[in-house]
C-alpha positions in Angstrom: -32.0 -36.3 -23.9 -35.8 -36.1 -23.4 -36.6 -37.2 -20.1 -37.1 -33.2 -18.1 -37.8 -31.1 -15.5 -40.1 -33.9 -13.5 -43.2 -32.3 -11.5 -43.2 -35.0 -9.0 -39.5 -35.0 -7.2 -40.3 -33.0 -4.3 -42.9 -35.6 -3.1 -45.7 -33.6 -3.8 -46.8 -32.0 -7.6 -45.0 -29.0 -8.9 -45.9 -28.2 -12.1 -44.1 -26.2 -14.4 -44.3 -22.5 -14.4 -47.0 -21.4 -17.5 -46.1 -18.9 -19.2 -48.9 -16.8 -21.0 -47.0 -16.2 -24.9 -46.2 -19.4 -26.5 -43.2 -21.2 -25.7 -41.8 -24.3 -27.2 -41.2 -27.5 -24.2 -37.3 -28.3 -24.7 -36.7 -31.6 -22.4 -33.1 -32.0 -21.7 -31.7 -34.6 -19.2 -33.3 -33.6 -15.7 -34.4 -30.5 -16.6 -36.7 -28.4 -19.1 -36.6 -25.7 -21.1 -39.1 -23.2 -22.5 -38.1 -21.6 -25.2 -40.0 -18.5 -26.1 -39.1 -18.1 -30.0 -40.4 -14.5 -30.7 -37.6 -13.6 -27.5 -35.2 -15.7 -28.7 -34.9 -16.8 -24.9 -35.9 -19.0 -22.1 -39.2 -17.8 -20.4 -38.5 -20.7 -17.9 -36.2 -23.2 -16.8 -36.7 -25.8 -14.6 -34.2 -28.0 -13.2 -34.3 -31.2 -10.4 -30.9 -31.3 -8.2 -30.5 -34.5 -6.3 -27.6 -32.8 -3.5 -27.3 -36.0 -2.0 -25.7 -37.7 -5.3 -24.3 -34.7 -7.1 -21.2 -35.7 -8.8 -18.2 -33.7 -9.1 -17.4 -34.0 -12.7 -15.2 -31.6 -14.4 -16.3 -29.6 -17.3 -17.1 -30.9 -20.4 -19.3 -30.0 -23.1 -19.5 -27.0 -26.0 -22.3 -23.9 -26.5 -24.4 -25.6 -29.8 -27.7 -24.7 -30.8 -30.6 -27.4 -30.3 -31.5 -28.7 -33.5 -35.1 -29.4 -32.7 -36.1 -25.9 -33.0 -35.0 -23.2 -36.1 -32.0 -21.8 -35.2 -33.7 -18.1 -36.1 -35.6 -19.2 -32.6 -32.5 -19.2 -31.1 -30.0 -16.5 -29.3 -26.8 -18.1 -30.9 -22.8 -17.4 -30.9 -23.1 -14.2 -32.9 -24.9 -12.4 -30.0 -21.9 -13.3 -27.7 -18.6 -12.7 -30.4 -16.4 -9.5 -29.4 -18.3 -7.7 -26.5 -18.6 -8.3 -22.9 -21.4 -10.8 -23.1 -21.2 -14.0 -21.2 -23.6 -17.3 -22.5 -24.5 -17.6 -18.9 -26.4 -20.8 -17.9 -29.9 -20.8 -16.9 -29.6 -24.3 -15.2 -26.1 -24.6 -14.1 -23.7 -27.0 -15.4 -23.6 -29.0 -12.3 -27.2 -29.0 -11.3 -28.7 -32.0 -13.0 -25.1 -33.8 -12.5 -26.7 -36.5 -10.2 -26.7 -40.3 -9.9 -24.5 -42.7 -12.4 -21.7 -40.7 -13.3 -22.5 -41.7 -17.5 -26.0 -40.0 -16.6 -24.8 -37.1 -14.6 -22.1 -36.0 -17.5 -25.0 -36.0 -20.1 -26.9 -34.1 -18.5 -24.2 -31.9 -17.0 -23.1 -31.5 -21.4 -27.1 -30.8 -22.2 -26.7 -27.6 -20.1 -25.0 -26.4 -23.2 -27.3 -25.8 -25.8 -28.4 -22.2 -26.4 -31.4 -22.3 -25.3 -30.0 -22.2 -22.5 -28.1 -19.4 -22.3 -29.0 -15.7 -22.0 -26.7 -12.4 -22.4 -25.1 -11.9 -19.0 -22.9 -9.1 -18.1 -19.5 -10.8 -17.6 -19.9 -8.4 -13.5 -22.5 -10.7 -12.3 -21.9 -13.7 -14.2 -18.7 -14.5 -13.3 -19.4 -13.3 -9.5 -19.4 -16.1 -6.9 -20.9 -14.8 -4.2 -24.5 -14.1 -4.1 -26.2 -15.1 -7.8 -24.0 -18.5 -8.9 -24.1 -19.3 -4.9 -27.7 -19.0 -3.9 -28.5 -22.5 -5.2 -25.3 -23.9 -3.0 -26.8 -21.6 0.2 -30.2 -22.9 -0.6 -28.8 -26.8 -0.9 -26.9 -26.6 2.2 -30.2 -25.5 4.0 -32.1 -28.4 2.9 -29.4 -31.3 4.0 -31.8 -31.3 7.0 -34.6 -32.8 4.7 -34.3 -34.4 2.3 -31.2 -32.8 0.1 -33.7 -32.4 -3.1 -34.4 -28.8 -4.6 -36.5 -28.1 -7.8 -34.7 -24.8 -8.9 -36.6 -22.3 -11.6 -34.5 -19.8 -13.7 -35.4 -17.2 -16.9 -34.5 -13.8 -17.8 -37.1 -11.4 -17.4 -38.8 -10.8 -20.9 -39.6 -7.2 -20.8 -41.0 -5.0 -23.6 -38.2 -2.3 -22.9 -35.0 -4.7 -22.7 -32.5 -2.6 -25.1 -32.1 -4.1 -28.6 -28.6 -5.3 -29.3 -27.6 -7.7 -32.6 -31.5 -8.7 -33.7 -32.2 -9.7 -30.2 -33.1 -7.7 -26.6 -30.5 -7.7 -23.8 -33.0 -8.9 -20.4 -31.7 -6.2 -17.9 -33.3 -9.0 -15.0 -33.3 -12.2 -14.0 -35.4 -13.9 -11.7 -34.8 -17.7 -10.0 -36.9 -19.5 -7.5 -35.9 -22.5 -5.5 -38.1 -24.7 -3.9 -37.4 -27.4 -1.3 -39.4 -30.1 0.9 -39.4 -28.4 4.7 -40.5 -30.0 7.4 -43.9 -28.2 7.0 -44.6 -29.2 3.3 -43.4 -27.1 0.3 -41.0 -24.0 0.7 -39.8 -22.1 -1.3 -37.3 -19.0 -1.9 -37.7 -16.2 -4.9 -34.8 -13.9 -6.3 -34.5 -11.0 -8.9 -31.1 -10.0 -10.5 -30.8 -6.6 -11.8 -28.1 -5.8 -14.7 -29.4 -2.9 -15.6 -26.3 -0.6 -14.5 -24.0 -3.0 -16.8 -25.9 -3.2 -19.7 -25.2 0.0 -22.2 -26.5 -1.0 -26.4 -26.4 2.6 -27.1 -25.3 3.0 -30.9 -25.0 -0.7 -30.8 -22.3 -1.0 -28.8 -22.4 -3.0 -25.7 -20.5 -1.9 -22.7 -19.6 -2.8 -19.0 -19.0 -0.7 -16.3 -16.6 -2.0 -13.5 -17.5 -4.6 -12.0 -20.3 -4.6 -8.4 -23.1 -2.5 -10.1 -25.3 -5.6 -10.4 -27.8 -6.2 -7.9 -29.5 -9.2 -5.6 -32.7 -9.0 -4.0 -34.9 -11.1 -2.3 -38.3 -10.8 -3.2 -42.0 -12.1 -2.9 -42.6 -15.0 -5.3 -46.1 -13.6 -5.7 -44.1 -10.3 -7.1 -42.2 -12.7 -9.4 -45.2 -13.9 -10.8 -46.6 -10.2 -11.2 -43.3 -9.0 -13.1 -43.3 -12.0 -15.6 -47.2 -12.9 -16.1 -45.5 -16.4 -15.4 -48.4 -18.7 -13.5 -46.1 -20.1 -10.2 -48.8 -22.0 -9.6 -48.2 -23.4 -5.7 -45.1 -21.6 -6.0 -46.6 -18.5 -4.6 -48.1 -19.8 -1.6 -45.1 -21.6 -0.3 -42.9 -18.5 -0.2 -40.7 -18.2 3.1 -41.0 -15.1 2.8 -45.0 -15.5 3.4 -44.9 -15.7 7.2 -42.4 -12.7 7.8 -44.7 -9.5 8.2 -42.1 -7.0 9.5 -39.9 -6.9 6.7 -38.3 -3.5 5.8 -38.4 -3.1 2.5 -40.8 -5.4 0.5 -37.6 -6.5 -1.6 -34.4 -7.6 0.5 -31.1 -6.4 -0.7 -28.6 -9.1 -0.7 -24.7 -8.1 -0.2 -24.2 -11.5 1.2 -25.4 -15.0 1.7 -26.3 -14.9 5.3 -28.6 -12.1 4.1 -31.1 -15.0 2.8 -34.2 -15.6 4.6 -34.8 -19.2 4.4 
């Protein structure tokens, strides 16, 4: 269960994102975790997709906490019991699902442990079209190299997130893929906004009707800014680098084909 995220599949180094609080490393099958434990949450993910020997497994697998940190370090069932809440997945089940089927349905199972998860608005969530499908949009592009995609995933850990249950409800999440072009290292950044679902006044989480969530795409470099994450060579392979007449700094995504790749 130890192997993680590897720097080296893209064919040239990608390091993992450094966060400046402490974090503890989680290595799960394929992909890494780091857990920040005053948060309670992931400050990163990282995760290595193989597209051209994903396995379509079905699901498997139950939400436990990781026993190799305390479980106060952890944002555990009781966060998610009678509200609105999803446990959404930072990686996604399927993504490390590659190779050997036994391999792929480990890893595919170690996409359940808490760490994780974060509190997701059961709107965006559960919403198919632009957040769950920008890593399928992003694979599809790159079948024209070589079908490999390092994706990067956390909530954003800001000082203001509402409290809710002993923990803070992330009103933003932020994911970054990156893919071997035929010009080297590209890569695409993205920013999530709950904020219009999220409502932790006198403690009691609600969720307006579904659509008030929010896609953008946006400047890695401005990724990096919101988070104090170092990207490291992240920043300067953004697609997103070359394209001067953009409109708004931020792209608002209603629909795939709205992604500049």
């Amino acid at each position: 269960m130890t192997d993680g995220y590897d720097p080296e599949f893209l064919g040239a180094t990608l390091p993992l994102p450094r966060p400046t609080q402490p974090v503890r490393p989680l290595p799960y099958p394929r992909f890494t975790v780091l857990l920040d434990p005053a948060r309670q949450l992931a400050a990163v993910t990282a995760v290595n997709i193989d597209g051209a020997s994903l396995q379509d497994l079905p699901r498997t697998g139950d939400w436990r906490l990781d026993e190799r940190v305390p479980a106060a370090e952890q944002t555990g069932p009781e966060a998610y019991a009678r509200n609105d809440l999803d446990r959404g997945h930072l990686v996604r089940r399927r993504d490390p699902g590659w190779g050997p089927v036994d391999a792929a349905r480990a890893a595919t199972e170690a996409t359940f442990f808490y760490p994780n998860a974060a509190p997701q608005a059961a709107g965006f969530n559960q919403s198919k079209e632009l957040w769950l499908g920008l890593e399928d949009h992003v694979l599809a592009y790159a079948e024209t190299t070589d079908q490999r995609v390092s994706v990067f995933t956390a909530p954003v850990l800001a000082d203001d997130d509402p409290p809710y249950r002993g923990i803070r409800i992330p009103l933003r999440f932020w994911k970054i893929t990156a893919w071997q072009g035929p010009d080297g290292l590209a890569a695409a950044g993205f920013v999530l906004d709950q904020s219009e679902l999220v409502d932790t006044r006198e403690g009691v989480l609600a969720v307006p009707p579904l659509g008030a969530f929010r896609t953008f795409q946006v400047p890695v470099a401005d990724i990096a800014a919101l988070t104090g994450i170092d990207l490291g060579p992240l920043t300067g392979s953004d697609v997103l680098g070359a394209q001067t007449a953009l409109p708004e700094r931020w792209r608002t995504l209603t629909k795939n084909n709205d992604i500049a790749l």
